[in-house]
C-alpha positions in Angstrom: 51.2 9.4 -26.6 53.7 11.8 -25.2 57.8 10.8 -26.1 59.8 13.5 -24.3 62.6 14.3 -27.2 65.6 14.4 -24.3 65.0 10.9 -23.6 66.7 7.5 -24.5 64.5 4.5 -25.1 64.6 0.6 -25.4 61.9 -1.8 -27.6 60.9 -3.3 -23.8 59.3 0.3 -23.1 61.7 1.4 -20.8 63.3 5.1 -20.9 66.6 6.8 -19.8 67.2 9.9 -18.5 70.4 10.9 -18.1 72.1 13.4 -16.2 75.8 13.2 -16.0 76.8 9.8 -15.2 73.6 9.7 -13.1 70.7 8.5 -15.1 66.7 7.7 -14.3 64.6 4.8 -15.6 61.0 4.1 -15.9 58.2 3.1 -18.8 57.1 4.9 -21.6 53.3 6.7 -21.5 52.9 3.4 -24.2 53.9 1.2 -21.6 51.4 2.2 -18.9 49.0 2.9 -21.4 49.2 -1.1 -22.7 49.3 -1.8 -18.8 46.6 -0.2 -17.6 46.2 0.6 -13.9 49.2 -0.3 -12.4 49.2 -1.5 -8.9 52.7 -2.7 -7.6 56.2 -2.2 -8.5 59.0 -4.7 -7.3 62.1 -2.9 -7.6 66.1 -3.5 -7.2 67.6 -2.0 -3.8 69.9 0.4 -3.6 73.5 -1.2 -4.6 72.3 -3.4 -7.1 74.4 -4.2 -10.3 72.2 -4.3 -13.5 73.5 -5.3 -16.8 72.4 -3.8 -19.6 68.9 -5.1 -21.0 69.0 -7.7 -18.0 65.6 -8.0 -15.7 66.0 -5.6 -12.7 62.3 -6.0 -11.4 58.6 -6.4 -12.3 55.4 -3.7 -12.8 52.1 -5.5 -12.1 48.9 -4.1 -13.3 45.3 -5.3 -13.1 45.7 -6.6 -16.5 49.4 -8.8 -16.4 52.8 -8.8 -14.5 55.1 -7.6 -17.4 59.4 -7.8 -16.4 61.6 -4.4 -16.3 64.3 -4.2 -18.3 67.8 -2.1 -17.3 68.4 0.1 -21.0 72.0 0.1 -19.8 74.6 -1.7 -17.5 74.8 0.2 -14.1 74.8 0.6 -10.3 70.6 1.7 -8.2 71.3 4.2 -6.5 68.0 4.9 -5.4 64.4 3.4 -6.2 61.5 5.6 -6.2 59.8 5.2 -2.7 56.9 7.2 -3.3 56.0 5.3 -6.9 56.1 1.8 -4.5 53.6 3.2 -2.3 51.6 4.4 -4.5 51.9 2.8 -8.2 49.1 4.9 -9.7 52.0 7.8 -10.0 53.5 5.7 -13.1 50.0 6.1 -14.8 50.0 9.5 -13.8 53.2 11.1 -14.7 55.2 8.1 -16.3 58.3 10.6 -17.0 58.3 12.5 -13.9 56.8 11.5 -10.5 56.2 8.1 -11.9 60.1 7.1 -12.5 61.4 3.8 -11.1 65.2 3.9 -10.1 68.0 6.4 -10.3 71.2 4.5 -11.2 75.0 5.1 -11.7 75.8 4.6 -15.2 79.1 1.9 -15.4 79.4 2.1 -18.8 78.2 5.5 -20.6 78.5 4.8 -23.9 76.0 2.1 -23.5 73.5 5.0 -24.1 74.2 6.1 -27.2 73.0 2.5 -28.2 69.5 3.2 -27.8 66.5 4.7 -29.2 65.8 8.3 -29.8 62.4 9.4 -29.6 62.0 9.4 -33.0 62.5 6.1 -33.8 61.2 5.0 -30.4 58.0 6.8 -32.0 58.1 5.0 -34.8 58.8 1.4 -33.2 55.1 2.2 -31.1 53.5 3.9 -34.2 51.7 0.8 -35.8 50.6 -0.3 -32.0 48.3 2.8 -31.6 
């Protein structure tokens, strides 16, 4: 299972991305993995507020419906259009096409409170 090492990550399966006070979210390659083919994404709309490991929306795959999880508190700024349309992109490229929302961070050091990939690594490690 690929864990990019410039990544933040949560124990819900959720990664961060960040880039200045800009940041992207989606699932780990575990997480899609576990989920199998996914086949619709419910996701926040653009102005949203998320708190910090709150719900922000749902992935459904043919095997369950399994919640999202915000890895810190923030503003959407943008949801992925093309990963609604066509889910199978999450499978595909979980940390690239396949990312869910674009947010505004509101509280930056929130980051610094989650995983590394190391330890992210070592949370999925007895799963594989």
């Amino acid at each position: 299972m690929e864990t990019p090492a410039d990544l933040k990550y949560t124990k819900e399966h959720e990664w961060l991305r960040l880039e200045g006070d800009l940041a992207f979210i989606g699932i780990t390659d575990f997480a899609q993995d576990e989920l199998g083919d996914i086949v619709y994404l419910e996701l926040p709309a653009e102005g949203t507020k998320l708190e910090q490991f709150a719900k922000f929306g749902e992935i459904e795959s043919v095997k369950a419906v399994s919640d999202l999880y915000s890895p810190v508190t923030a503003e959407v700024m943008e949801r992925n259009q093309s990963a609604m349309d066509a889910p199978e992109l999450v499978n595909g490229d979980p940390y690239g096409e396949g990312w869910l929302i674009k947010v505004k961070l509101l509280d930056g050091a929130e980051a610094e409170t989650l995983m590394g990939a190391e330890e992210y690594g070592g949370l999925t490690a007895g799963s594989q």
